[in-house]
N, C-alpha and C positions, 0 to 999 in steps of 0.2 A: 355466773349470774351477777346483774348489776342491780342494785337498788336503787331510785331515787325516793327521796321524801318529799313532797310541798306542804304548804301549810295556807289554806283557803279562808280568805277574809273579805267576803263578798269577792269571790274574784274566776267563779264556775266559767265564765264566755273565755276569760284568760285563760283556764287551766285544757279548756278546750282544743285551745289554740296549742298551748303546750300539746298535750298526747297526740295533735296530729304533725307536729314536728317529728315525733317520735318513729321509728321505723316500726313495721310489722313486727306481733310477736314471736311469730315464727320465723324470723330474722335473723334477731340479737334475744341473746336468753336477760328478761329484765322483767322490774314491776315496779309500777309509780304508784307509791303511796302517800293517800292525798289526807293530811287531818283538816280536820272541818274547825275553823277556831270560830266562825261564825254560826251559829245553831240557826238562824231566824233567817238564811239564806239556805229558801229551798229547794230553789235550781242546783244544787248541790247534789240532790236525790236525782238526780235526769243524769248525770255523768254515767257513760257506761261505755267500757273499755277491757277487753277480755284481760290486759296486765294491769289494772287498776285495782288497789286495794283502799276504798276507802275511810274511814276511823273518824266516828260521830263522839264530838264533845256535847257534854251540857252547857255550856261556857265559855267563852273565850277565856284562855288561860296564859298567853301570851306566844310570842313566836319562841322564843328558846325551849319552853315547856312545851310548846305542839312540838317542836323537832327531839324534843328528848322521848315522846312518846312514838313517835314514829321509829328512831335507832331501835327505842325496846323491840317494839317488833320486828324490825329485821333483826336483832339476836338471839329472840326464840327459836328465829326461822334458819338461820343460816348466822355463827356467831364469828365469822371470819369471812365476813361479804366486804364487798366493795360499795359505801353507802356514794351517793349524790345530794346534797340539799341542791335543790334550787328553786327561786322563787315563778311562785306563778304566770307573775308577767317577762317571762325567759321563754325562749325557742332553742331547740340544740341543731345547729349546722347537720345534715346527712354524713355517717361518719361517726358522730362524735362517742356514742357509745363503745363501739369497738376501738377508738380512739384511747379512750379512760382503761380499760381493759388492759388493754398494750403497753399504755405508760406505766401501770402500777406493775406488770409484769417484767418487766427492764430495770424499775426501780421503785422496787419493796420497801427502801430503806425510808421513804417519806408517809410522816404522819397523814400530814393534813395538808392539802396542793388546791389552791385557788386558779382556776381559769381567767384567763384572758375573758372581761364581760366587752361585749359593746355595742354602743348606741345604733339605732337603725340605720344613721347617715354611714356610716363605718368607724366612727371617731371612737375612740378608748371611751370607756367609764370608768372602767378600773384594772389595774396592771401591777396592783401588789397595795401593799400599804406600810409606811415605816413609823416609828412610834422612838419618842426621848424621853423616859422619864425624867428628866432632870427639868426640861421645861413645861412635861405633861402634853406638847404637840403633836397630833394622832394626824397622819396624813396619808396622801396616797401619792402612789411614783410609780412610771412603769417601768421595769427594771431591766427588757428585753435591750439586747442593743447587737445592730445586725453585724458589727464588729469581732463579738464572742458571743456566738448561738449556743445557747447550753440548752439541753432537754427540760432545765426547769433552774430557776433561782431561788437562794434562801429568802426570806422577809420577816419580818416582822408579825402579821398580821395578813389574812384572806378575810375577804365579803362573802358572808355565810348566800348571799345571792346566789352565787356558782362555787361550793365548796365540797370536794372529794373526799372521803375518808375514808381509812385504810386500816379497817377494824382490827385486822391482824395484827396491828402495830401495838395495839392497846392491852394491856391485863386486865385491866378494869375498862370496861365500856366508857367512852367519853359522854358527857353532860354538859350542856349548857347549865349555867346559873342561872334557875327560875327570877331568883330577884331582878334581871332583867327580862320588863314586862315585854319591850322595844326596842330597837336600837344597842346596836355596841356590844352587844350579846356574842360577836364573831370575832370583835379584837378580844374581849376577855374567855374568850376560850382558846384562840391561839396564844395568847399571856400564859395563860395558866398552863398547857401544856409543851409549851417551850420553855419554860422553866423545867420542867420536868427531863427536858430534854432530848423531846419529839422536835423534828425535822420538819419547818413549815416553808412551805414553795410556792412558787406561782408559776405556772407554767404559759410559753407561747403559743403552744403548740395543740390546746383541747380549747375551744371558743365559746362562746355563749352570746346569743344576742337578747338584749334587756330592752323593750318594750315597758318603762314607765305607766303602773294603772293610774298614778294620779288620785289613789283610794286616800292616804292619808293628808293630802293638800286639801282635801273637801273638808277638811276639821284641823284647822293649823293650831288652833289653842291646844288640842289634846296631840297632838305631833310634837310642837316644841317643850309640850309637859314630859315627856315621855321619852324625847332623846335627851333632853338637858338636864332628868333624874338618872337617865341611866350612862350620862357622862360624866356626871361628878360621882357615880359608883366604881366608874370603871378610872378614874383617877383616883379616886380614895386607896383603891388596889392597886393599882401597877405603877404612879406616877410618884412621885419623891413630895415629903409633905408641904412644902414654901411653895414647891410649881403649884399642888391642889389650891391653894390657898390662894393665890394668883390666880388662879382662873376662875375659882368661886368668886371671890371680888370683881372682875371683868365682868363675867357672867350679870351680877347683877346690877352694876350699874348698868353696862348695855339693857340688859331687862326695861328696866325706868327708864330707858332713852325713848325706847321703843315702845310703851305707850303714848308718845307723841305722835310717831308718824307710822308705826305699825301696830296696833291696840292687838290683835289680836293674836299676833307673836309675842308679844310684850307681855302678857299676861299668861300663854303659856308657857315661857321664859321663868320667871317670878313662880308660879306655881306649881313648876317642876323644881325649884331652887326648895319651897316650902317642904313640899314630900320630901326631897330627899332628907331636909333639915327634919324633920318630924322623924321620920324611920329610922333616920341613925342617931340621934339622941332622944326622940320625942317619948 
């Protein structure tokens, strides 16, 4: 049995689109469990899918805390599964379930394995991600190279977009950090448990295609609030203290630049610099 989680944020036509990517359930033994972080989206209630489980908030409570509620229930259910996150606007290749099955049964030894995501044209979106504390630069690289084909590569960091995990690996059930409401939430989860000493991969070999919804470009003040609070949380953690300091400095002047010619990046820029500055001393 395979688990997936998604985490629904006005995004029911996507998730649609999702489950019919999905093969029959009498197929592949699996169940996509959908939390609802949007309550006021009620085409959410018309989803109906015999492996569909889906889990009604009062709240939007953020993306790491919708997927930390979704794992709990797969460890009720079954506390040595094989979970999936992926986001709503993803389709999985024919295959790719029995795919993930077979990888992790070859090799058990990986925590946490990111897929190969990619754009509709065929082009990469994402093929790992590597990370320096020394200068705090969180990037992506794709790590595949057709010279030494290996079943999967170490990295730094996976995109909780297409991210496998391999409950078995864990003592303790893995959590996102609620304090990330948005954003960033999947480098500081593989930070944290690669310190620990978990095994994080990217493989070439299990696919995903990402279909951008476009949902949080409709409100870029509240997007760039929300990745640039929860990028200087996720450097305050992992990054060496002169790199944080440096990029917070960057961070705001670019801010003030960009209400000249982008006001409304520009200010969620700055008001994400605020929050963070309020919550962790305010």
């Amino acid at each position: 049995m395979i688990y997936l989680i998604t985490v629904n944020y006005y995004s029911t036509d996507l998730i649609k689109n999702l489950l019919r990517s999905l093969p029959a359930c009498g197929e592949v033994s699996y169940q996509l469990i959908a939390v609802n972080n949007s309550p006021q989206d009620h085409q959410f209630a018309t989803l109906s899918h015999p492996c569909l489980v889906p889990i009604y908030l009062q709240d939007n409570i953020g993306f790491g805390a919708a997927c930390n509620l979704g794992l709990e229930w797969v460890l009720r259910h079954d506390p040595c599964a094989l979970v999936w996150l992926v986001n709503p606007d993803t389709q999985l290749p024919p295959g790719s379930l029995m795919q993930a099955m077979a990888f992790f049964r070859d090799h058990p030894e990986v925590s946490l394995l990111g897929t190969t995501i990619y754009e509709p044209n065929g082009e990469i979106w994402f093929g790992g991600g590597k990370f320096s504390p020394a200068t705090g630069k969180i990037t992506t690289a794709t790590y595949y190279s057709p010279y030494r084909p290996l079943p999967y590569y170490r990295c730094d960091w996976v995109s909780g977009c297409s991210l496998l995990v391999n409950l078995k690996r864990f003592p303790e059930p893995p959590q996102f950090d609620p304090d990330y409401f948005l954003y960033y939430e999947d480098f500081d989860l593989c930070q944290r448990y690669r310190h620990q000493g978990h095994l994080i991969g990217i493989t070439p070999h299990i696919n995903i295609y990402h279909f951008p919804s476009q949902i949080t470009n409709r409100h870029l003040r509240h997007k760039f609030h929300h990745s640039t609070a929860s990028y200087l949380l996720a450097l305050e953690k992992h990054a060496t203290t002169s790199a944080f300091w440096w990029r917070l400095l960057r961070l705001f002047f670019h801010g003030l630049w960009l209400l000249v010619f982008q006001k409304e990046v520009g200010v969620g820029k700055l008001s994400g610099i605020g929050f963070y500055i309020k919550r962790r001393w305010g």
